[in-house]
N, C-alpha and C positions, 0 to 999 in steps of 0.2 A: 538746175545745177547750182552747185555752191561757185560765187563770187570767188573775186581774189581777197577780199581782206576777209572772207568767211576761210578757203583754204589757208590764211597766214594762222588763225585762231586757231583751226585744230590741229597746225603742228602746234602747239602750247599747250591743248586741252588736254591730247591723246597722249598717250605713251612715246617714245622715239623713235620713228618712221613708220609710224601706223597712224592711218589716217579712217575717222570717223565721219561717214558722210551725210549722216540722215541730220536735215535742219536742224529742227528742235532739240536736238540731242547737241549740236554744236553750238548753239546763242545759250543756253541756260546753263553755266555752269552753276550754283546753288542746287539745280533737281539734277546735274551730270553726277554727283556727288550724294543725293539722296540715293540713286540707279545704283551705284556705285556698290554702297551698302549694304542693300540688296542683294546686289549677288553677291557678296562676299558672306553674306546670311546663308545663301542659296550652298554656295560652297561648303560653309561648316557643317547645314543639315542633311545635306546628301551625298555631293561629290562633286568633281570637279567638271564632269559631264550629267544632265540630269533635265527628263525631260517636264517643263514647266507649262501648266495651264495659268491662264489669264482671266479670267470672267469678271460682272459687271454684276454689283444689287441691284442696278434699275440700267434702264436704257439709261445711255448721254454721264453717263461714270467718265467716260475717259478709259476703257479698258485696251484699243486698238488702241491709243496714245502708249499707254503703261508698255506695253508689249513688245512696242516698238523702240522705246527707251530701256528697256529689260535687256532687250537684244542687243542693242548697241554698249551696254556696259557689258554683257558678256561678250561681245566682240574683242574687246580692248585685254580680254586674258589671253587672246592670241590663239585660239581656236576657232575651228568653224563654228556656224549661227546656221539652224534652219529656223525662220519664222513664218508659220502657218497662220493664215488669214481664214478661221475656221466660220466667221461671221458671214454666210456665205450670201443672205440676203444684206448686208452691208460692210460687203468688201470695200475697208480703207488703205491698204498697206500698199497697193501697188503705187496708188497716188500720191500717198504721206511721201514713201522712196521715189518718186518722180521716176517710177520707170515705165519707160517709152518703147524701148525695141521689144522684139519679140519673144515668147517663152522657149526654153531650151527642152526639147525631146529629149530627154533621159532619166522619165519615170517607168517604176513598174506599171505594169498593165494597170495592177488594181488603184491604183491612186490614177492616172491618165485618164479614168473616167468619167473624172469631175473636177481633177486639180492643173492647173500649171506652174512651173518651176521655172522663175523669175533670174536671175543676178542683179545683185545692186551696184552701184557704185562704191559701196561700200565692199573690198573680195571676199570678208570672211562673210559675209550675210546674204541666203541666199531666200528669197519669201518663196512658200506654196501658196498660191493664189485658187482662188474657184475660177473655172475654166467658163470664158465670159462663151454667152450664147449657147449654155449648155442648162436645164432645167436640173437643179438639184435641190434634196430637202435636207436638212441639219441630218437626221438619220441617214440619210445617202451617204451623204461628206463623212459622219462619224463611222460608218460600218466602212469606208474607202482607208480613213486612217488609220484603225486600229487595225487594217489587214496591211498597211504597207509602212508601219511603224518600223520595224525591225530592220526594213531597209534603208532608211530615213538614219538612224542609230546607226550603220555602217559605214555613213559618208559625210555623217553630220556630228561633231563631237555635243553641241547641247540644242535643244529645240526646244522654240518658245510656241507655247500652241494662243492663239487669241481666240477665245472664246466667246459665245453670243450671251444676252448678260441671264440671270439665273434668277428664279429657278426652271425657268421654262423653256432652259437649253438643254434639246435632244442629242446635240452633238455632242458636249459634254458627260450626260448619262452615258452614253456607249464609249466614249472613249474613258472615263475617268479613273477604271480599273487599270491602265494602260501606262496613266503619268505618275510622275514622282511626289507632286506638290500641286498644288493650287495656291493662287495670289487671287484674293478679293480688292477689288477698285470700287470705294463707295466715292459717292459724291460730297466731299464734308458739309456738317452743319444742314443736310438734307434728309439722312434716313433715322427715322426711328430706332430707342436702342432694344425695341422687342424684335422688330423688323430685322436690325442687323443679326440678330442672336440666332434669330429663325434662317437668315442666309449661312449664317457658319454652320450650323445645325442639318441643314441640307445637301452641305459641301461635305459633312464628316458621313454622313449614309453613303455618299457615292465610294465610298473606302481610296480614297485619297486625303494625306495629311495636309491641311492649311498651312503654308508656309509662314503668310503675313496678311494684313490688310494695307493697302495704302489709301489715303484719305486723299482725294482730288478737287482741285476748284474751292479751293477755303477761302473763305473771305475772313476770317480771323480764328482765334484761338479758339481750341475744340473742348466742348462742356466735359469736366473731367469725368461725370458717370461715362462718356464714351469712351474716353480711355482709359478707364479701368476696367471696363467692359471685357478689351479685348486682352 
């Protein structure tokens, strides 16, 4: 749990009397500010409720980081957050949110099969978690979400979905018909720019629009053919 002089920080960082709980989202303001961004991107190409995937060009992107910072700057417009931990063989969200107590019973059937529904310390943010000691495959978890999407969207004004990284996330194939956008997380100054081309290229067959890339873990300024790339 956040300190006291971590709580003095995010009344300054956040908005006034709304408090942002997830660590890394409160020590960095420079990336609170990049997030920020983001979604106010997110906002003009879609709307002000809009549900967002998250995936990864390679494992160790940083895409469960991004997701979780996504969510937290959509918190701060004052709406609900659901943030689905769809990595289901490396669920990070419940730990990133240091959450401890137990899930809340109040999913549909079809999601209860493999997910659980967390609160954070944060109120507007609530994570779907994979339901620990339960055998699930990315195809399991994806055909659970896209059948209990609709209700997710009744209770939840924007959902950040974290995705396993691509292209050899099944979860994504079946859900991808389903979301508004996709956000690509490369690792900077690591992936090839026929590589990356061929990852956008494979996000735009699943018939979802690329909203953005974000470039993670730079160690300095990035070769301009890659950003003219995108």
């Amino acid at each position: 749990m956040l300190g006291e002089a971590e709580r003095a920080a995010v009344a300054n960082l956040a908005p006034s009397g709304y408090r942002i709980a997830h660590r890394p989202y409160v020590r960095d303001c420079e990336t609170q500010s990049v997030f920020r961004a983001l979604r106010q991107k997110i906002r003009v190409l879609l709307s002000e409720s809009a549900t967002v995937a998250v995936c990864a060009a390679a494992p160790g992107a940083g895409a469960s980081w991004a997701a979780a910072m996504l969510a937290c700057a959509t918190a701060e417009d004052r709406g609900s957050v659901m943030l689905i931990d769809g990595d289901v063989e490396k669920a990070t969200q419940k730990s990133s949110f240091e959450i401890t107590g137990a899930a809340c019973n109040r999913l549909p059937p079809v999601l209860e099969q493999h997910f659980d529904l967390y609160e954070t310390s944060t109120p507007q943010i609530s994570i779907l978690s994979p339901s620990e000691g339960v055998s699930c495959s990315e195809r399991d978890a994806g055909a659970s979400l896209r059948g209990g999407l609709s209700a997710i969207r009744s209770r939840w004004d924007n959902i950040i979905l974290d995705c396993p990284p691509i292209p050899g996330s099944g979860l994504l194939v079946d859900i991808a018909p389903s979301v508004d956008g996709v956000i690509l997380v490369v690792k900077a100054e690591r992936e090839r720019r026929d590589e990356l081309k061929h990852r956008i290229e494979w996000l735009k067959r699943m018939s979802s629009p690329v909203l953005g890339v974000v470039f993670n873990k730079a160690t300095g300024h990035l070769p301009r053919f890659l950003e003219r790339s995108l």
